[in-house]
C-alpha positions in Angstrom: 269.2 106.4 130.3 266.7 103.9 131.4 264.2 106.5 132.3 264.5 108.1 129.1 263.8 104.7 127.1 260.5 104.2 129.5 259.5 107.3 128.4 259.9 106.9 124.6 258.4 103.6 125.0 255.4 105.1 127.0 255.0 107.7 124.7 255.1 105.4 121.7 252.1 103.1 123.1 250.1 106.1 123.6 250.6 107.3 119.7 249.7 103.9 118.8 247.1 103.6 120.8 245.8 107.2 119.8 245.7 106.2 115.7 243.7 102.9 116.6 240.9 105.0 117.7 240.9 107.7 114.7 241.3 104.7 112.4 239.1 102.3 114.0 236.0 104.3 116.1 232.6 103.4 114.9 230.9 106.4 115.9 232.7 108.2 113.1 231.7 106.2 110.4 228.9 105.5 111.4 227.6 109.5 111.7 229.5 109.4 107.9 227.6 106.8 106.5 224.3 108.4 107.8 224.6 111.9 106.1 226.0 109.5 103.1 222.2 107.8 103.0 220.2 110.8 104.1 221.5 113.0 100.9 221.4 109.8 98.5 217.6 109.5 99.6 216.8 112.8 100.5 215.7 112.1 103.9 212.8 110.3 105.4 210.2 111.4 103.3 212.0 110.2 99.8 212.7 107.0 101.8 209.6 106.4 102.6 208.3 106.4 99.3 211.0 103.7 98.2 212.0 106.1 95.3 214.9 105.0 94.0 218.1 106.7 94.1 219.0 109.7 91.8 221.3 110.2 89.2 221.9 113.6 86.8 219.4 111.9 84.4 216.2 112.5 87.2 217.5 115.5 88.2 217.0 117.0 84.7 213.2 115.4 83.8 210.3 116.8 84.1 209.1 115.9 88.2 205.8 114.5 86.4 207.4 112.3 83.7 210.1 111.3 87.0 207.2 109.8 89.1 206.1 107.9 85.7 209.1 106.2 84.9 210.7 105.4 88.3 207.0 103.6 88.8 208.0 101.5 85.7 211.2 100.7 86.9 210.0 99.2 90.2 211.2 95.6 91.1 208.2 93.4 90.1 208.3 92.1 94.1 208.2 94.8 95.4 205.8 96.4 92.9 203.0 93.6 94.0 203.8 94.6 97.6 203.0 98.0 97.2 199.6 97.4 94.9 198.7 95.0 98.0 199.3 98.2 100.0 197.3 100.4 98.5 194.3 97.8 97.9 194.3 98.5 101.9 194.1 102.1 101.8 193.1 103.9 98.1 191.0 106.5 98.3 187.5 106.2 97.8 187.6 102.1 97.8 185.4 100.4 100.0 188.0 101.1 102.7 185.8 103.3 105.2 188.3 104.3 107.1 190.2 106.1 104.2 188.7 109.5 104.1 190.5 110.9 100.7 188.4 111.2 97.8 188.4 110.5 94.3 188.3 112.8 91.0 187.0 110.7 88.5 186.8 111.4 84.7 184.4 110.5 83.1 184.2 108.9 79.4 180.6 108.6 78.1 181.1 106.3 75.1 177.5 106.3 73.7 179.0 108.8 70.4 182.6 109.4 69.4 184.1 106.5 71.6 188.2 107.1 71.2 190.4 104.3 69.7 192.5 103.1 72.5 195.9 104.7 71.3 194.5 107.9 71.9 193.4 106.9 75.6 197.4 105.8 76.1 198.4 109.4 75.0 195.6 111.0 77.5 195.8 108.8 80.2 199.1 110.3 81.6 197.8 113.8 80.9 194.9 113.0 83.1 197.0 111.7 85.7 199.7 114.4 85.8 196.2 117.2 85.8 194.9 115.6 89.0 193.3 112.9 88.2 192.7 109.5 89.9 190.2 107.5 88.0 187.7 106.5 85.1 184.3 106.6 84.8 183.7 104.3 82.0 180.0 104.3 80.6 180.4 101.4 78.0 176.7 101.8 76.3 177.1 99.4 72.9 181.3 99.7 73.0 181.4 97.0 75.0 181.6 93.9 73.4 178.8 91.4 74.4 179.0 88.2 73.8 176.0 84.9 72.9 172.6 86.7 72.4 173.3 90.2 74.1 175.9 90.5 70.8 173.4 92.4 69.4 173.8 95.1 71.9 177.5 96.0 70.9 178.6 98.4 68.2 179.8 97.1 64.7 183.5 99.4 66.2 182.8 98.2 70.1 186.2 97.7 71.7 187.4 94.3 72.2 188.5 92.3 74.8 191.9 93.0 74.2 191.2 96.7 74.2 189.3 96.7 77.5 192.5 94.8 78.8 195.2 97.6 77.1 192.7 100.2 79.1 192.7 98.6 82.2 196.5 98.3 82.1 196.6 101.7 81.6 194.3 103.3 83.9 196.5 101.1 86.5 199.8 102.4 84.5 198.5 105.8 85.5 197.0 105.3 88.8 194.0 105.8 87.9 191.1 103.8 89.8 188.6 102.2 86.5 185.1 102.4 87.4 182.5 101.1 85.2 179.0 101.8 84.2 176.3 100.2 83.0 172.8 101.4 82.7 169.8 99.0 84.5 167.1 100.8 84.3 166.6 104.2 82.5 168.9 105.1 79.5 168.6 102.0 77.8 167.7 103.2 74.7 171.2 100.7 73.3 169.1 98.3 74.4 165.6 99.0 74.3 165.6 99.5 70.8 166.2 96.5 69.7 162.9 94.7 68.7 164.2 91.4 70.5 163.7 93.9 73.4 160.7 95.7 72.9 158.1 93.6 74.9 160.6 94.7 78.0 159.8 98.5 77.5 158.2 100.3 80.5 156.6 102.2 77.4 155.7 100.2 75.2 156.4 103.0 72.2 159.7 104.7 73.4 163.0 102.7 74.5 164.2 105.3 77.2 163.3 102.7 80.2 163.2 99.0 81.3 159.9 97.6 82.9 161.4 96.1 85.7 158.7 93.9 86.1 158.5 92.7 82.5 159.8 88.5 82.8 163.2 88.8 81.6 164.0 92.4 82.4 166.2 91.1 85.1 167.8 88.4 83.7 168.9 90.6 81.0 170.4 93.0 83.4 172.0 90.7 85.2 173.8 88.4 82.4 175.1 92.1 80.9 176.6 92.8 84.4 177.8 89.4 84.3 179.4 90.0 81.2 181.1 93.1 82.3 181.9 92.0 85.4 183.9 89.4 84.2 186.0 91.7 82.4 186.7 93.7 85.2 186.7 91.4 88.7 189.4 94.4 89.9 186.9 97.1 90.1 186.6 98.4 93.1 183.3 100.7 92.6 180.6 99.7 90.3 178.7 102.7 88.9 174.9 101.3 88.0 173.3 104.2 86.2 169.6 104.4 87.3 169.3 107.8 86.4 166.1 110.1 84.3 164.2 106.6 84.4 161.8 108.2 81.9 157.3 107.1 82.1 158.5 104.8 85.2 155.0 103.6 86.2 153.5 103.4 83.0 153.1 100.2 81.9 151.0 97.3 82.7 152.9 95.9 85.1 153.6 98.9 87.1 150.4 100.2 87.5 149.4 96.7 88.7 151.8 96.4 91.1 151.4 100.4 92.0 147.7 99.5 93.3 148.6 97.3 95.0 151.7 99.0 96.9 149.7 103.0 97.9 151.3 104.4 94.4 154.9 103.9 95.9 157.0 104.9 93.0 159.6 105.4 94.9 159.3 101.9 96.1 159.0 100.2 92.5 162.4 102.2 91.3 164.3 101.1 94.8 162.8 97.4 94.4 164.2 96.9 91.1 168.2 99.1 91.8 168.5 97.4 95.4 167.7 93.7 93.6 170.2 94.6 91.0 172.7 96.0 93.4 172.8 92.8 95.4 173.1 90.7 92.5 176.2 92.8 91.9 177.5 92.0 95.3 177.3 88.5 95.1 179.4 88.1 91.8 182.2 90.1 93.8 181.8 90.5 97.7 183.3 93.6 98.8 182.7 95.8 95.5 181.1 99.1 96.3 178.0 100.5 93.8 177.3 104.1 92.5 174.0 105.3 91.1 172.7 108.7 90.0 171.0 110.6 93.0 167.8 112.0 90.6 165.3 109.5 91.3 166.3 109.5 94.7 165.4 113.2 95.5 161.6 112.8 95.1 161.6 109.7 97.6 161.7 109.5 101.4 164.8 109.1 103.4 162.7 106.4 105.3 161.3 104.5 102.1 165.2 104.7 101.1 166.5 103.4 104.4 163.8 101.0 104.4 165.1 99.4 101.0 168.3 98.4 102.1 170.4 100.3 99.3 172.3 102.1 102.0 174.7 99.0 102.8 175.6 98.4 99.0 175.3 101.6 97.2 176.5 105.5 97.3 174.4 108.5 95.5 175.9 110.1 92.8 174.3 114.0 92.9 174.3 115.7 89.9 174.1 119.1 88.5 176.0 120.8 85.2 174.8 124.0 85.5 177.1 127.6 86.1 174.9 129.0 88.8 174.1 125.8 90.9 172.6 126.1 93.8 174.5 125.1 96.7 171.8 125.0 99.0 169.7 123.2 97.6 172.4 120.3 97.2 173.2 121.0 100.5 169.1 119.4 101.2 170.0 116.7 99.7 172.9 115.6 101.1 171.3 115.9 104.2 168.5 113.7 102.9 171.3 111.2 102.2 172.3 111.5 105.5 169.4 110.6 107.5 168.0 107.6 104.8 171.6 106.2 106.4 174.1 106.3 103.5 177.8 106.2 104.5 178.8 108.2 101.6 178.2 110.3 98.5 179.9 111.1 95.6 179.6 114.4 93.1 179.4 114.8 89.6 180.2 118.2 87.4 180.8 118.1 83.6 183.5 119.4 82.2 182.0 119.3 78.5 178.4 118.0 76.8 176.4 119.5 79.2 175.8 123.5 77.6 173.8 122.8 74.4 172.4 119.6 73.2 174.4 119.9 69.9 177.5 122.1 71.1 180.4 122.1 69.1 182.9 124.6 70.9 183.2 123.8 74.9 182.3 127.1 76.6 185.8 126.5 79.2 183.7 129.4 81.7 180.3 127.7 81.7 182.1 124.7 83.5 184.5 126.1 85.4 181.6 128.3 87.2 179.9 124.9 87.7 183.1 123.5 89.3 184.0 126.6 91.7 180.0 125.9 93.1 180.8 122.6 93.5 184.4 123.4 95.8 181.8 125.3 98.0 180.2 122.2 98.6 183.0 119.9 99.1 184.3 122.1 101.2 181.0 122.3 103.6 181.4 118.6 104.0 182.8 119.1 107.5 179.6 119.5 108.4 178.1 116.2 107.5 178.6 113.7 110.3 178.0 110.8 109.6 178.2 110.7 105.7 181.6 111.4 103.7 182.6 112.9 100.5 183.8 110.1 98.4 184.3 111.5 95.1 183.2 113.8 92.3 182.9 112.4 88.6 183.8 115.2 86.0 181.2 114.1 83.4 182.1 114.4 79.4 178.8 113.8 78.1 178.7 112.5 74.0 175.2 112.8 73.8 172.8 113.8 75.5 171.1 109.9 75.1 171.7 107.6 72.4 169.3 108.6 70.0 170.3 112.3 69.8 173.5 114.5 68.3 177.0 114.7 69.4 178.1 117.0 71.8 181.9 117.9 71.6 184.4 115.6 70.6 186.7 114.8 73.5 190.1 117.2 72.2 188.1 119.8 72.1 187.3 119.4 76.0 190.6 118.7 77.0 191.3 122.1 78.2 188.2 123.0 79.8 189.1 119.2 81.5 192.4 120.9 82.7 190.7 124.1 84.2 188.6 122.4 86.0 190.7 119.4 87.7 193.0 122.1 88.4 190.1 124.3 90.2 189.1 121.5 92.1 193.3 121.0 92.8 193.3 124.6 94.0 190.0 125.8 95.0 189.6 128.3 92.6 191.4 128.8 89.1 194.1 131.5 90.4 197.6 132.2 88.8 198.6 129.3 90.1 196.2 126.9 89.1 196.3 129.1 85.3 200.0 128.5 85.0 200.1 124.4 85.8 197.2 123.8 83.5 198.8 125.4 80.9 202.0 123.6 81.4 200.3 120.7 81.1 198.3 121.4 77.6 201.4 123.5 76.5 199.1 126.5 75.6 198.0 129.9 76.9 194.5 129.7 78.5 192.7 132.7 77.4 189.0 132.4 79.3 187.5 135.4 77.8 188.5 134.0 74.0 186.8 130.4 75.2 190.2 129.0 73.7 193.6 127.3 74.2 196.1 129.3 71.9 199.1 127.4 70.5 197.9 124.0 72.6 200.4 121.1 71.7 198.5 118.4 74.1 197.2 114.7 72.5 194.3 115.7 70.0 195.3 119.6 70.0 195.5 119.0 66.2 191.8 118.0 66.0 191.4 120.5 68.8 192.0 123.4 66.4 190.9 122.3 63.4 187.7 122.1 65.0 188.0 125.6 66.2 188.5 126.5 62.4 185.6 124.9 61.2 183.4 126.4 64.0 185.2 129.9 63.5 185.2 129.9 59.8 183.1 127.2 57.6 179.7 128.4 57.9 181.0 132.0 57.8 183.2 132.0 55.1 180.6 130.1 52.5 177.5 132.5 53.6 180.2 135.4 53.0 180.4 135.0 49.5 176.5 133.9 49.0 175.8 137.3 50.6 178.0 139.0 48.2 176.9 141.7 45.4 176.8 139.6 42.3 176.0 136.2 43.7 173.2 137.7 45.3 172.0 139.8 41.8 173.3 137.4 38.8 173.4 134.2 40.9 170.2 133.5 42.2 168.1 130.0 43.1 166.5 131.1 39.5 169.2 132.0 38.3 170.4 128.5 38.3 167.3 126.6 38.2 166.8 128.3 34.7 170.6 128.2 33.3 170.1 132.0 32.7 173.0 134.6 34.1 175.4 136.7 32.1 178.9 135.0 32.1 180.6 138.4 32.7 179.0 139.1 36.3 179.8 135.5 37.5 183.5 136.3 36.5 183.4 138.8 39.1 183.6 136.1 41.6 184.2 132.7 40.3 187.0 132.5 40.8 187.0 133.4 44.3 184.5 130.6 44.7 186.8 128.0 43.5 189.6 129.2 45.3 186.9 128.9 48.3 186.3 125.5 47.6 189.6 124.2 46.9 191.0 125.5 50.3 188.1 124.0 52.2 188.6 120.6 50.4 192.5 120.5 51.4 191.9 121.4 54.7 189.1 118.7 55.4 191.5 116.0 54.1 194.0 116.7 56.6 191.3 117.2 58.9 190.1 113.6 58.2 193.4 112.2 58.6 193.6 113.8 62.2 190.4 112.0 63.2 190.9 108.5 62.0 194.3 108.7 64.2 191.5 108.6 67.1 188.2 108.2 66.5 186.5 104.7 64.5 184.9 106.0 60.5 181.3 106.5 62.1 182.2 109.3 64.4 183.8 111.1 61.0 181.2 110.3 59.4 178.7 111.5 61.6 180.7 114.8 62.5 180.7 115.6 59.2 177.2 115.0 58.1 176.2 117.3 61.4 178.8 120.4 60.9 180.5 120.3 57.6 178.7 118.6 54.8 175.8 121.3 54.0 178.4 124.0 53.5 181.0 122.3 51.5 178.0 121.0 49.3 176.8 123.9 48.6 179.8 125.2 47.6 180.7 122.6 45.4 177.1 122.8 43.9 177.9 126.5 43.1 181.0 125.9 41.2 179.5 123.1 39.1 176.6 125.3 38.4 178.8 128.9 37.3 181.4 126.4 35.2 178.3 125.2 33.9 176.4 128.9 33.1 178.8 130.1 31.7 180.0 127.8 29.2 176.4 128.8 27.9 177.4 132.5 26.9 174.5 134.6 28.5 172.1 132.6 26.3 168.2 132.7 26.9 166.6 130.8 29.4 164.5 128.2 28.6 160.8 129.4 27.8 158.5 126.6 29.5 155.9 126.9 27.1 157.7 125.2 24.3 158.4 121.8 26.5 154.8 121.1 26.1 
C-alpha cells in the first residue's frame, strides 16, 4: 500500500514537472517570436530598410506610391538620422568612395520656365522613372536681389518658390544641382547696357571678358546670391560652355601676347578663379562645367591649372549617331590632365531643331543607347569614375533665340530614355514600365504617347493637335477650288467676287474658325495651369497666331464681299 502511494506520488512530480517545461521553456518562444518578426518585417532586407510594418492598406498600393508615403510617415528622429546617413554615402556627392552615379534631369529655364505646382506633380514622376536629381539652370528665373535685380525675369521664381522646389526635390530624392553661367552664355546678362563695357565682344552679349574690371565681381556676387539660396548643394554646375570670340577683345589679346597665345590658359584662368571662389563660400561642395572648351586644350595646361581638385567635366553630345570613340578620347584626355571624375550629358528634348515643336522620342533615345555603350566601357578607366549623366531639356537654344518644346511634350521621350539608361536598352521591359508610368501606349514609329494621362498630358496633346492639324487644316481650305478661283489676294484687295461662289465655302470657313477658336481657349487654360502669360504668349505668336489670323481675316473679308452683291470693283482711275 505504501509502495503504491510512492509511486503515484513519483509519478505525480514527474507530470508536474513535465508541464513546467512545455509551459515555461524559452527556446520555444523564443523560435515563436522569431518567425513572428521575420514575417512582420519580411526578413533582413525589409529590416534593414526600417520600413515600417505592413498592413492590408500597403499591401494593396501601388509599390511606387508605398516607398512615397511610408518616407512621409517616418519619425522626424529618425528621419534626420537617416538624411545624416546618406549625406555620408549618396551617390555622386563629393563622397569618393561611393562609386554609384547619378541621373540628373535637367530643367533649362531660359524659355517656358514651369510654375512650381507643376514641378510638385512631375517631381514624383521623375523619381518613380529613375531619376535622382536636378539640374537647375536658373538664367533670369532666379530672383536677384540689390543691383543684379535687373538680371531676373518680370515672372522669376521667388524665394519662396526656390524653397517649395528644394523641399521637393528632397521630398523625392532627388539631389538639386544648380547652374549658373560664368563665362559664355551670358547673353541674360550681357545684354543689359549696365553690362556692356564687360563684353568679350564688344557688339554681341554671348561672352564675358574675364579680364574686363568687374567681370569677376559680378560673377561672384551672382554665385553669392545663389549660393545662399542653396548652402545644401552638394554639386555646383558652373556652365563655361560655347564661350563664343573668347580672345577677342582688348584685354585678351593683350594678355594673349603676353602668355604664347594660350587660350586655353585665359579660359582655365578665369573657370579655376571662379571655381575656388565657389569653394570658399562652402568647403566641400563639388563643381561641374561643360567639357567643350576643354577638348581643344592640353591635358598638361589643364593639370597645370589646378581645376582638377575642385571641378568635374561635363561631356556633351545630343546627337543619334554619336561617336563613341571619339568620347572615348576624351575621357582619356580627362584622365591623364588628372580629373577624379566625369560626368555625361544626353538630351532628352531641345536638342533636334532649333525651333522644334514635336520631340522626335527615336532621335533621343538613339542618342541615349550610344551613351550606355559608353557608361558601360567605364571599367576601363582607372583612375577616373563615372559620376553621372545629365539628361538635358534644352528651352532654347540661347536666350535670344525660339523655344524648343514645351516640357509636356518631352515627358515621354524623358521616360524612354531614363528607362534605357535603367535597362540598357529600351526592350519589353523597359516599353512596359515607362508606359505604366505616363499611363499611355508608346508607339516609336508614330513619334507619340497615345491616350497619355501623365502631369501636362493635356497640354501634351493639344499640342500634338496643333502641330498635326492647324497649319494643315487652314492651307486645306486656301488650296481649295473656289477660294483659290473667286477668292483671291485681288479678289479681296478690290472688294470684287461673286457672292454665289463664296457660298460654296463660307460657311465651311466659319465653321473652321469657330472650332479653332474653342479649342485654343481650352488650350490657353491648360497652359496657364503651368506655364507664367509670356510663355503663352510667346507659343502662340511662334505656332498659332498666323493661321488663326488668317482665318479670321478671311471670314471678315467674305461676310464683307458679299454683303456687296457681286457689284463692280472699284475702277482706280476715278479716285484721282
Amino acid at each position: 500500500m505504501n509502495n503504491q502511494k510512492f509511486i503515484r506520488l513519483l509519478i505525480g512530480c514527474l507530470v508536474i514537472v513535465a508541464m513546467m517545461k512545455y509551459f515555461f521553456s524559452p527556446s520555444s518562444n523564443k523560435d515563436t517570436s522569431h518567425k513572428t518578426h521575420q514575417i512582420i518585417q519580411g526578413g533582413k532586407f525589409w529590416a534593414s530598410q526600417r520600413v515600417p510594418q505592413p498592413n492590408l492598406v500597403h499591401i494593396q498600393q501601388d509599390p511606387v506610391k508605398k516607398e512615397h508615403k511610408d518616407n512621409t510617415e517616418v519619425q522626424p528622429e529618425k528621419k534626420e538620422k537617416i538624411q545624416s546617413n546618406q549625406e555620408e554615402s549618396e551617390p555622386g556627392i563629393p563622397d569618393d568612395t561611393h562609386t554609384d552615379s547619378l541621373k540628373i534631369v535637367h530643367l533649362d529655364l531660359k524659355g517656358a520656365a514651369p510654375k512650381v505646382k507643376y514641378l510638385e506633380q512631375i517631381f514624383p514622376l521623375l523619381s518613380s522613372l529613375g531619376a535622382n536629381g536636378i539640374l537647375l539652370e536658373y538664367e533670369d528665373m532666379f530672383p536677384y536681389e540689390g543691383e543684379l535685380s535687373i538680371l531676373k525675369s518680370s515672372f522669376a521664381y521667388s524665394p519662396e518658390d526656390i524653397e517649395e522646389m528644394k523641399s521637393l526635390a528632397k521630398r523625392h530624392t532627388l539631389e538639386l544641382i544648380p547652374l549658373v553661367q560664368v563665362f559664355g552664355h551670358m547673353e541674360f546678362v550681357l545684354k543689359h547696357e549696365k553690362y556692356f563695357k564687360l563684353r568679350e565682344v564688344e557688339t554681341f552679349p554671348n561672352s564675358l571678358n574675364s579680364l574686363a574690371p568687374g567681370s569677376l565681381d559680378l560673377v561672384q556676387d551672382m554665385l553669392t546670391q545663389v549660393m545662399k539660396k542653396h548652402p545644401e548643394a552638394k554639386w555646383f554646375h558652373i556652365g563655361a560652355d560655347e564661350v563664343r570670340g573668347l580672345g577677342e577683345s582688348d584685354d585678351s589679346k593683350r594678355w594673349l601676347e603676353a602668355n604664347n597665345k594660350d587660350t586655353g590658359k585665359l579660359f582655365l584662368n578665369h573657370v579655376t578663379s571662379v571655381g575656388r571662389f565657389i569653394t570658399k563660400l562652402n568647403q566641400g561642395i563639388k563643381l561641374i562645367l561643360w567639357d567643350d572648351m576643354l577638348r581643344k586644350v592640353s591635358s598638361d595646361t589643364i593639370k597645370e591649372s589646378g581645376l582638377r581638385d575642385i571641378a568635374s567635366p561635363m561631356i556633351w553630345n545630343y546627337i543619334p549617331n554619336m561617336d563613341v570613340k571619339e568620347i572615348g578620347s576624351y575621357i582619356q584626355k580627362y584622365e591623364q590632365a588628372g580629373f577624379k571624375g566625369v560626368w555625361f550629358a544626353s538630351a532628352f528634348k531641345g536638342a533636334s531643331g532649333i525651333d522644334q515643336r514635336w520631340t522626335p522620342i527615336n532621335h533621343h533615345l538613339k542618342n541615349h543607347l550610344q551613351w550606355q555603350k559608353v557608361i558601360e566601357s567605364m571599367p576601363q578607366y582607372k583612375s577616373v569614375r563615372f559620376q553621372g549623366i545629365a539628361l538635358t531639356g534644352w528651352q532654347r537654344y540661347e536666350h535670344h533665340t525660339v523655344l524648343c518644346e514645351l516640357l509636356p511634350v518631352a515627358i515621354p521621350s524623358l521616360a524612354v530614355c531614363l528607362q534605357t539608361l535603367k535597362y540598357g536598352s529600351f526592350d519589353a521591359k523597359a516599353q512596359k514600365e515607362a508606359q505604366r508610368f505616363l499611363g499611355c501606349q508608346v508607339e516609336l514609329s508614330k513619334n507619340e504617347c497615345k491616350g497619355a494621362s501623365f502631369p501636362g498630358s493635356d497640354v501634351y496633346e493639344m499640342v500634338q493637335k496643333v502641330h498635326n492639324n492647324l497649319e494643315s487644316s487652314v492651307k486645306k481650305i486656301t488650296e481649295s477650288y473656289h477660294v483659290k478661283g473667286s477668292f483671291s489676294k485681288y479678289h479681296r484687295k478690290h472688294n470684287f467676287a461673286n457672292p454665289r461662289n463664296l457660298a460654296f465655302f463660307k460657311n465651311e470657313l466659319k465653321k473652321l474658325m469657330d472650332e479653332w477658336d474653342s479649342f485654343l481657349l481650352t488650350f490657353r487654360q491648360s497652359m496657364v495651369a503651368i506655364f507664367y502669360p509670356n510663355t503663352l504668349e510667346e507659343w502662340m505668336e511662334e505656332n498659332v497666331n498666323e493661321h488663326i489670323e488668317r482665318l479670321h481675316e478671311m471670314v471678315v473679308d467674305v461676310e464683307r464681299i458679299i454683303k456687296l452683291n457681286g457689284q463692280p470693283k472699284e475702277d482706280p482711275s476715278k479716285k484721282r
